[in-house]
N, C-alpha and C positions, 0 to 999 in steps of 0.2 A: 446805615453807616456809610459816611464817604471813604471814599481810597482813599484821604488824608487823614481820616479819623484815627485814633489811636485805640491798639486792639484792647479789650476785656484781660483782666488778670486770669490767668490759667488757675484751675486749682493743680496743689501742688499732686502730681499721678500717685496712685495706691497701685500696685503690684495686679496683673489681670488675674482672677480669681478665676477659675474654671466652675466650680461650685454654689456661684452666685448668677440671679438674673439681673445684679444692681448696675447702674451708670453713676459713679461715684467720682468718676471724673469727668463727669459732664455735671451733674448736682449729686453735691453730698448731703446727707442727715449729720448734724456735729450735737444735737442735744436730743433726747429724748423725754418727756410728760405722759406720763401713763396717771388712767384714773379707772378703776378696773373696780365693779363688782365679784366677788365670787362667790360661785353659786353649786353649792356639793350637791342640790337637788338634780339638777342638770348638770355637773361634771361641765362645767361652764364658766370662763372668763369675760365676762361684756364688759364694756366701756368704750374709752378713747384713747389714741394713741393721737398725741401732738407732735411733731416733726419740725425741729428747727434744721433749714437746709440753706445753702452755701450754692449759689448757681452764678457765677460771675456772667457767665456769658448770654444774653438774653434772646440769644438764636435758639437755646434750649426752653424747650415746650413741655416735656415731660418727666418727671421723676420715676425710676424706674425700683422696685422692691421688691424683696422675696416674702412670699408667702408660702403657707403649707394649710389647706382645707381651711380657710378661713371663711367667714361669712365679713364681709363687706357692707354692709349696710348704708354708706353715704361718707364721699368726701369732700375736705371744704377746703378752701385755700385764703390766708391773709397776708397782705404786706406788714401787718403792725401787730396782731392779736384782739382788734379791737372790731375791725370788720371783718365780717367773713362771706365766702361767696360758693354756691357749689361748685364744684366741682367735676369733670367729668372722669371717671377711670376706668380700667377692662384688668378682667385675669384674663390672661392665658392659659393654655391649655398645659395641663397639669401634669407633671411628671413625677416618677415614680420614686425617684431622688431628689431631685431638687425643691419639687411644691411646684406654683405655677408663679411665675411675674407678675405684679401689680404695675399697671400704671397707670399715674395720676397726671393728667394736664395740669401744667402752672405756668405762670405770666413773666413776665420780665421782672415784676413788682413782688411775687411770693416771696416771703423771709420764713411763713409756716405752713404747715401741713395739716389738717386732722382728720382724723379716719376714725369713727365709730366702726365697731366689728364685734365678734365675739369667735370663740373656740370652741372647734367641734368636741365631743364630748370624747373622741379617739388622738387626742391633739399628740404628736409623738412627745413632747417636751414632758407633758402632765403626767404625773400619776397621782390619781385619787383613789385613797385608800377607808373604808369604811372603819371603825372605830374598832372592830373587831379583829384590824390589821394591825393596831397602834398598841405602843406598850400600856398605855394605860383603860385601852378599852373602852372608852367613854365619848371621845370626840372623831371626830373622823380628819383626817389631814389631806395635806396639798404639797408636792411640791416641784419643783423644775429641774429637768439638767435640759441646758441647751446647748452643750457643748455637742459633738460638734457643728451640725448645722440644722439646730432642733428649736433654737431661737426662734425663725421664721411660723413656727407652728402655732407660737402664741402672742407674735408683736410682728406687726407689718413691717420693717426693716430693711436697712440694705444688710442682710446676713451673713459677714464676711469679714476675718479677724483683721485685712488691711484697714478695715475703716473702725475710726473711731468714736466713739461717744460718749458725753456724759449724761446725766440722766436723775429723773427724778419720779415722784411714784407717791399716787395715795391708792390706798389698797383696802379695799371695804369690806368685813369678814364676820361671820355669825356671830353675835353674843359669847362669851366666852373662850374664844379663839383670838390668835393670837395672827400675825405677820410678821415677817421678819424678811431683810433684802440683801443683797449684797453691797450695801451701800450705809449711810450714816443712818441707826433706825436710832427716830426719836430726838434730835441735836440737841435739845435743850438739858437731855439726862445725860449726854456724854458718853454714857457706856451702854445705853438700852437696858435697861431692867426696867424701867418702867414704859415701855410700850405699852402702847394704845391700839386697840382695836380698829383705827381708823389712821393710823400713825401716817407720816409723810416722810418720804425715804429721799434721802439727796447723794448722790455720788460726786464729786466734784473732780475728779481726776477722769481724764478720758481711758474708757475699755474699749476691747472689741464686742462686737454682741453675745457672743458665746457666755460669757460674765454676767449678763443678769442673769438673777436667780431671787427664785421666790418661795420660800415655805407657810405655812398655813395651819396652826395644829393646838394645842395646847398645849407651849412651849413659857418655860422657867428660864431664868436667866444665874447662872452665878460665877462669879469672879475668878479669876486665877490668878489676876496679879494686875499692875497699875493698864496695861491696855489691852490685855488677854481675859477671855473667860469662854464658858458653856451654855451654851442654848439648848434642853432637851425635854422628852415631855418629865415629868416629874418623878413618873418611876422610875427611870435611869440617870437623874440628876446629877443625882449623888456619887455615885459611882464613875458618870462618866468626870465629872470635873475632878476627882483622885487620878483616874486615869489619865487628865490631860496638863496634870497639874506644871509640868515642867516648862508650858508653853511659854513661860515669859522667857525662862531660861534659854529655850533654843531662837525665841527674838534678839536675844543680846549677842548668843553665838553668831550668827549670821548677819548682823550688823558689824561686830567685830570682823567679820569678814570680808564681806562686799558692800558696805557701807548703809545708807542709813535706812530705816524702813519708812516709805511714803503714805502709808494708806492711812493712817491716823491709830487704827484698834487693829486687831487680829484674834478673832470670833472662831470658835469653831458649833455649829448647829450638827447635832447625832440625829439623825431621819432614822424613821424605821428599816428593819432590815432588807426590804424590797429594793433597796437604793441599787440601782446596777453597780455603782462603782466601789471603789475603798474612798475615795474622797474627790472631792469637787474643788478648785482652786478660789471657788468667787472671792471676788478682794472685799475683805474685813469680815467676811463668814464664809469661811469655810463647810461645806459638807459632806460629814463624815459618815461610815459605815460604821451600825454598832455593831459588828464582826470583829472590830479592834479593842473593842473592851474586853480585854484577859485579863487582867486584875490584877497586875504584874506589870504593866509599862512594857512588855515584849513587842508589841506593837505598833508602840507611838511612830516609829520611822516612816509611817502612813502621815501624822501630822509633820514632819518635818519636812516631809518632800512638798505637801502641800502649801506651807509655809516659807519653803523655798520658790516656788512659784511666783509670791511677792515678786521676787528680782526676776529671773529666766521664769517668763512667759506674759504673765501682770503687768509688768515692767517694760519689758522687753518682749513682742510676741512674733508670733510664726505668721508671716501676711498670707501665706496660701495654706494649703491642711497638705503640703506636699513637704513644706519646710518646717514639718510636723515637731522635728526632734532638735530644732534651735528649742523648744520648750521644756519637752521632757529628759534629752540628757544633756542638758544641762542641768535640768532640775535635780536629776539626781545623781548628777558631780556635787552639787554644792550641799544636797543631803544628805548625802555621807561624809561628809568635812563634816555640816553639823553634830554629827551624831558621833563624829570622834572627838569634835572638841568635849562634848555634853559627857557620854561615856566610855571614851578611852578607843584607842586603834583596835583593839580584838574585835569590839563590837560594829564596825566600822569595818574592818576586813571580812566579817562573818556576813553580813548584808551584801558585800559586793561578792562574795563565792557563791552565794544562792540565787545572785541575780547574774549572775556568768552561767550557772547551771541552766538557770531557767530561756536564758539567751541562745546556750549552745541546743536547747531543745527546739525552743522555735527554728532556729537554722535548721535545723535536721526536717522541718516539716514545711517551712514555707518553699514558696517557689522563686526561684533567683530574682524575678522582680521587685519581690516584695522583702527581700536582704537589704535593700539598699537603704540610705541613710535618706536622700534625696528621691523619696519614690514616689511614682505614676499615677494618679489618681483621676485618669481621664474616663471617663463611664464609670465613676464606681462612687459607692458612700463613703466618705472621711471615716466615718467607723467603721469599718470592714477591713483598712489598710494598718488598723490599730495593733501592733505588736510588740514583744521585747528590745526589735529593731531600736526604734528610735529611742528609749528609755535607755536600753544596756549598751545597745554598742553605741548612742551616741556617748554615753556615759566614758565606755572605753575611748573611743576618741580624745575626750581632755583626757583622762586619766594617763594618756599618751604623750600628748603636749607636756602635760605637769612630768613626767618622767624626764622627758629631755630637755626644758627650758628651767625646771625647778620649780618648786612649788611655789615660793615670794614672787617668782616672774607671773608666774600665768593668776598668783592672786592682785597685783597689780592690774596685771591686763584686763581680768574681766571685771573689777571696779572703774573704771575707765570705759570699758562696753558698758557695764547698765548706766553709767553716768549719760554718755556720749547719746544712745539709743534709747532715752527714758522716753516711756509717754509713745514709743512710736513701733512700728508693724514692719518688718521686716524680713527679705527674701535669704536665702542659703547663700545666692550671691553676696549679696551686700554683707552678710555677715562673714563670710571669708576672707569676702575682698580687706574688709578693716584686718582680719587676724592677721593676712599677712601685709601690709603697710602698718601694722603698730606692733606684731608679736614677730613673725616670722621672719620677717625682711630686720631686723635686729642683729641676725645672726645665722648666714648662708648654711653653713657648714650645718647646725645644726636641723633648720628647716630642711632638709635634702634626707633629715631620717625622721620626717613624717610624712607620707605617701600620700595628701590631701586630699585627690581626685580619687585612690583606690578606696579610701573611705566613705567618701558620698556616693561613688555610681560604682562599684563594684560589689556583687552578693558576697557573702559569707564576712570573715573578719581577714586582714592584710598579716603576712606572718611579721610582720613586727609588734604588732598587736600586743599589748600588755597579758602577760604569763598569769592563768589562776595563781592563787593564793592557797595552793592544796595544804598547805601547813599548817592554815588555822585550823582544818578540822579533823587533824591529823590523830590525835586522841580519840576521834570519833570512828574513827578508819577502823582501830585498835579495838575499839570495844564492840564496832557490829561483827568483825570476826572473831572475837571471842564471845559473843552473844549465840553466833550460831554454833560455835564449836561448846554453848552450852554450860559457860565460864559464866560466873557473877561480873555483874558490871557494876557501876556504882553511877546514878546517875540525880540525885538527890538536886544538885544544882547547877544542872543541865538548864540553858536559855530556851527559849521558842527555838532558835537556830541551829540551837547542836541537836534535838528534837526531831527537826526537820531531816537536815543534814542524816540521822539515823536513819530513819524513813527511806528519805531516797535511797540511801547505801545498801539497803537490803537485796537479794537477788528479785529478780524479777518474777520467780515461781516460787513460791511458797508450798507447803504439806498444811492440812490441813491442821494437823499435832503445833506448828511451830506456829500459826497463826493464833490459835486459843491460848498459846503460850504466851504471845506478844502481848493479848488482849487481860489476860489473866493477869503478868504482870504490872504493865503502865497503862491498863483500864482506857483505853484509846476511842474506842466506841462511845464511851459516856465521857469525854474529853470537853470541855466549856472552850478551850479554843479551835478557834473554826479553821488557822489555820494547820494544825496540827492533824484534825477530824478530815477536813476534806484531804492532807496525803493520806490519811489511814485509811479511809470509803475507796481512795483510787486503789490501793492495794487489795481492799475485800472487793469489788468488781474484779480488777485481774486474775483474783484468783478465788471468785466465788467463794465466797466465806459468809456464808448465808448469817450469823450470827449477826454483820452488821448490816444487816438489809433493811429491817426497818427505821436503824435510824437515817441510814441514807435517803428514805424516801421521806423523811420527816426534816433533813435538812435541805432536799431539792423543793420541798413546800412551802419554807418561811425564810429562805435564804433568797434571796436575789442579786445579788453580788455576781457579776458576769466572768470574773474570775476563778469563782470555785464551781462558777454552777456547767458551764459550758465544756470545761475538759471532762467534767462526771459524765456528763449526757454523752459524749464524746466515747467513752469508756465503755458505755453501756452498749446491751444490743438493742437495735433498731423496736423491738416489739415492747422490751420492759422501757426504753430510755420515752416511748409514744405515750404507754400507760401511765407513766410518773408525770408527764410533761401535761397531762390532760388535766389532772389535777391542781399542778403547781401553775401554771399559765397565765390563771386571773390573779394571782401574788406578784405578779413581774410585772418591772416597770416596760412599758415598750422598745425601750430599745435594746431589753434583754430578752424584752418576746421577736423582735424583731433577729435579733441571732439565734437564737434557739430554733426559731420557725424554720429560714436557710439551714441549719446543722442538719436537721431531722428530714427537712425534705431532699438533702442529699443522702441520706440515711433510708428513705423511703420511696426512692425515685418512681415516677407515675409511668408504668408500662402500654405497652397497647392493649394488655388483655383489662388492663386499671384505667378507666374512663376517669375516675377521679382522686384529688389528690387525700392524704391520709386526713382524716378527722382534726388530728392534734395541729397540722397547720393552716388552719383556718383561720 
C-alpha cells in the first residue's frame, strides 16, 4: 500500500473481553454453518464448522478462536465457497479456563473458514444422558448449555457475547431422535412439529455464541398458542404444556410493555432433570428445568424471566461477563412487571420479597468484590462470579429509578433502550452513559437521589436502596408464630411463596417433636415441589431430622439443578455431603460437576499428611 493509498475500513470495535482468545477486531466470524454428526456411542460431535468472517484489513494473516479440548482435524480456507485451499493452524497451549486459541492462517482473499473437528467425549457444554436418565426411558439424549463460556467446547468460535452471529445448522441424529436449536427448526412448518431427523436449523437475527443451543432426545412438540408451545419427551408432554400454558399470555404482557417481540416463536424445550439450570434463555427455545412442573403454575416466573430475556440480554446483551447484570436485572425488573400485569401486584411483590431474601443472603456470604454490580472477573470463570448480585440488586437498581422518575418514565426509557441497542453487545459504560443523556439528565434534582456509581462499584446495597416489602407476607409472620405457639393455622390456599416464606421464618433450631410435627402436618418430605423440598432438606440437615434423609439423598441423585443442589452439599458435613456426591456425579451436567468438585474440595482440603485429593473430586 502506498502512503497515498487510502486506509482499509476498520471493523466497527467490540468491547476487549478478558475471557476470550478471539481477534474480532482485527477479523470477525458474522455467520456461522455447522453440519454435525452426533454420535451417543462415543459421546461425540463430528463434522464442520464453516465460518463466514469480516477482515477489511489484509495486513491481517490470521483468524484467531476459542476452543476448549477439541480435536482439529484440518482447515481450509475460501474466497467464494466454491474453491477451497488448506489451511495452516496451531492450538495453543491450553488453559484451564479458557480452552486454548485456534489459529488459522487466512489471505487477503478469505470470505470463509472450515474447520472439520469433533468433541471430546468430556466436552464442558454436553451432557449425554443414557435413556435410563430420560423420562421416558427408552432413548438416550443430548443437550447444550453454553452459556457462559462453554460454546467453545463444541464450536470453534470467537466465544465472546461482544461478538455476534447468525447461524445455521444440519444436525444428523439416530433413527427415531429428534433435534431441536435455538433457531427456526424446520421453516417450512412454521412451528416445528414436524421436524425431521436431519432438519436444517436457520437463525437469522444475530446472537452472541452463548445462544446456540442444541437438544437431542425423543422430543414431541405441542402448541400453547399462535407462536408459543412445548417441546418434551412425551411422558411429560402433557403436563408440561398445562403448566406452560399462559406463555402466549405473558408474550402479549411484555410486548405491551417494552414493545415488540423479534424472534418470530417462543419455544420452550423441558430437558431432563440433570439440566444445571431452572432455564436457558436460547431465543425461540427456551430451556427449562422440570423442577418447575408443580402442577399449579406456582413456578411459571422461571418462564417469564426467561422470556423476558427476549428483550434484556437476546436483544440487548452484556459485551463482557463483567456487565453481567445489564442481562439479569434487568431481566428480572421486567419479570416481575410481567407477572403483575398476568397475576395481580401481590404475586409480583411476593417474588421480589423472596428474591431480596435470597439477595440479602448472598450479601451476608460473599466477599465485598463479588457485591458489586460491575465485578472483576480477571482469573476467574464467568460462572463462579454468578450470584443474587446481578439478578436482585441489579433488579433493585431499576426498581429505584422506577420509584423516583415514575413508572410511565422509565417504561418509556427502556422501550427506547431495547429499540436504540437491538441486535447489539454492550458495556455497563455505554449503558449508563445513554441512562443518563436520555433518563437522568431529564431531571437534575431528581438524578442527585440515585447514587449511580455506589450502585455498580460499591458492595452491599446504597441506604436509599428500595425498602423490603415485609407486608406482603405479613399474615405469614402471624401464622409461623402462632404455629409454634401451637395455634391452628389455616393454610389451605397458601401459594409456593407464602410456603416458602413459612419455611424460612421458622427459627433456625428446631426439637425434634416440632419437626415430625411439621412433617406430619404439610407432609413436606413427600412434597412434588422441589422448590418447597429443597427449603425443607435445608432444615432436616440443620437440624438432623433423620426422617428426611433418604429422600434428600434420592433428590441430590436425579436432581441437577445448581441451585438447589449446591447449598444442600453446602449444608452438609464434609464426609456424608463426599458419600452423596459419589453417587450423584455421573447424573450432573458438568458444569454442576464442575461446582460441586470446588465446594467439596474446599470441604476436603488436601493436607500434608493426605498425598491425595478426596475420591469424589476426581
Amino acid at each position: 500500500m502506498s502512503a497515498c493509498s487510502p486506509k482499509s475500513p476498520a471493523i466497527q470495535p467490540v468491547a476487549k473481553d478478558i475471557h476470550s482468545y478471539g481477534n474480532p477486531n482485527d477479523a470477525r466470524v458474522r455467520h456461522l454453518s455447522l453440519d454435525l454428526d452426533v454420535v451417543f456411542e462415543q459421546h461425540t460431535l463430528r463434522g464442520t464448522a464453516i465460518l463466514t468472517i469480516e477482515h477489511p484489513n489484509p495486513a491481517i494473516k490470521q483468524l484467531v478462536l476459542d476452543s476448549r479440548s477439541l480435536q482439529i482435524d484440518e482447515t481450509e480456507v475460501s474466497p467464494d465457497g466454491t474453491v477451497w485451499r488448506e489451511a495452516r493452524f496451531s492450538l495453543g497451549k491450553a488453559d484451564r479456563i479458557l480452552g486454548s486459541p485456534l489459529a488459522i492462517d487466512i489471505a487477503a482473499d478469505t470470505k470463509l473458514v472450515r474447520i472439520r473437528y469433533s468433541t471430546a467425549p468430556t466436552a464442558s457444554a454436553l451432557q449425554w444422558l443414557a435413556p435410563e436418565q430420560t423420562a421416558g426411558g427408552k432413548y438416550p439424549f443430548l443437550y447444550t448449555q453454553s452459556q457462559a463460556i462453554h460454546a467453545r467446547s463444541w464450536i470453534p468460535l470467537q466465544d465472546s457475547p461482544g461478538v455476534r452471529i447468525t447461524y445455521e445448522a444440519r444436525i444428523h441424529v439416530p433413527a427415531g431422535l429428534t433435534a431441536a436449536m435455538s433457531a427456526a427448526n424446520c421453516p417450512a412448518s412454521g412451528d416445528g412439529s414436524d421436524a425431521k431427523p436431519d432438519c436444517r436449523f436457520v437463525l437469522e437475527q444475530p446472537i452472541p455464541p452463548y445462544l446456540i443451543a442444541l437438544a437431542v432426545g425423543d422430543l414431541k412438540f405441542q402448541p400453547t398458542g399462535p407462536r408459543t408451545g412445548v417441546w418434551a419427551e412425551p411422558a411429560i408432554l402433557e403436563r408440561a404444556a398445562s403448566e406452560f400454558s399462559d406463555m402466549e399470555k405473558m408474550l402479549e404482557a411484555a410486548e405491551k410493555l417494552y414493545g415488540p417481540y423479534r424472534w418470530e416463536r417462543y419455544d420452550v424445550l423441558v430437558l431432563p432433570p440433570s439440566f444445571p439450570f431452572g432455564g436457558m434463555e436460547n431465543p425461540r427455545l427456551t430451556f427449562a428445568t422440570p423442577t418447575v412442573i408443580a402442577g399449579d403454575r406456582s413456578l411459571v416466573s422461571l418462564v417469564a424471566h426467561e422470556m423476558a430475556h427476549s428483550w434484556s440480554g437476546n436483544l440487548v446483551t452484556n459485551a463482557t461477563w463483567s456487565d453481567f447484570w445489564l442481562n439479569e436485572g434487568f431481566t428480572v425488573y421486567i419479570e416481575r412487571r410481567m407477572l403483575e400485569e398476568l397475576y395481580g401486584p401481590r404475586r409480583a411483590a411476593m417474588e421480589a420479597e423472596l428474591g431480596y431474601q435470597d439477595l440479602r443472603e448472598d450479601l451476608a456470604k460473599l466477599p465485598p468484590g463479588d457485591q458489586l454490580l460491575e465485578i472483576d472477573l480477571a482469573g476467574r470463570d464467568p460462572d463462579d462470579g454468578v450470584s443474587n448480585v446481578a439478578y436482585e440488586k441489579g433488579a433493585l437498581f431499576l426498581r429505584q429509578v422506577e420509584g423516583v422518575y415514575g413508572r410511565p418514565k422509565l417504561d418509556e426509557y427502556l422501550k427506547a433502550y431495547f429499540d436504540n441497542f437491538a441486535f447489539q453487545s454492550i458495556t455497563t459504560a455505554t449503558a449508563m452513559d445513554w441512562m443518563r443523556q436520555h433518563l437522568l439528565s431529564t431531571d437534575a434534582a431528581l438524578a442527585a437521589r440515585i447514587p449511580v456509581n455506589e450502585w455498580l462499584t460499591k458492595p452491599g446495597l446504597p441506604a436509599s436502596a428500595p425498602a423490603p416489602n415485609v407486608a406482603v407476607f405479613a399474615a405469614i409472620d402471624r401464622d409461623v408464630a402462632a404455629w409454634l405457639d401451637r395455634r391452628e393455622i389455616h393454610t389451605a390456599a397458601w401459594s409456593t411463596h407464602e410456603w416458602l416464606h413459612f419455611l424460612r421464618g421458622l427459627p433456625a433450631k428446631l426439637d425434634a417433636a416440632q419437626l415430625r410435627r411439621l412433617d406430619s402436618e404439610f407432609h413436606f418430605t413427600e412434597s412434588h415441589n422441589d422448590e418447597i423440598l429443597q427449603e425443607w432438606l435445608l432444615i432436616g440437615i440443620r437440624n438432623q431430622y433423620e426422617p428426611a434423609s433418604a429422600r434428600l439423598e434420592e433428590f441430590l441423585t436425579t436432581v441437577g439443578r445448581r441451585k438447589y443442589v449446591k447449598p444442600l452439599y453446602e449444608a452438609l458435613d464434609a464426609q456424608r455431603a463426599a458419600a452423596i456426591y459419589e453417587k450423584a456425579r455421573p447424573h450432573y451436567h458438568p458444569i454442576t460437576q464442575a461446582t460441586i468438585d470446588a465446594m467439596l474440595a474446599a470441604k476436603n482440603p488436601v493436607t500434608k499428611d493426605s498425598p491425595t485429593k478426596p475420591a469424589v473430586t476426581k
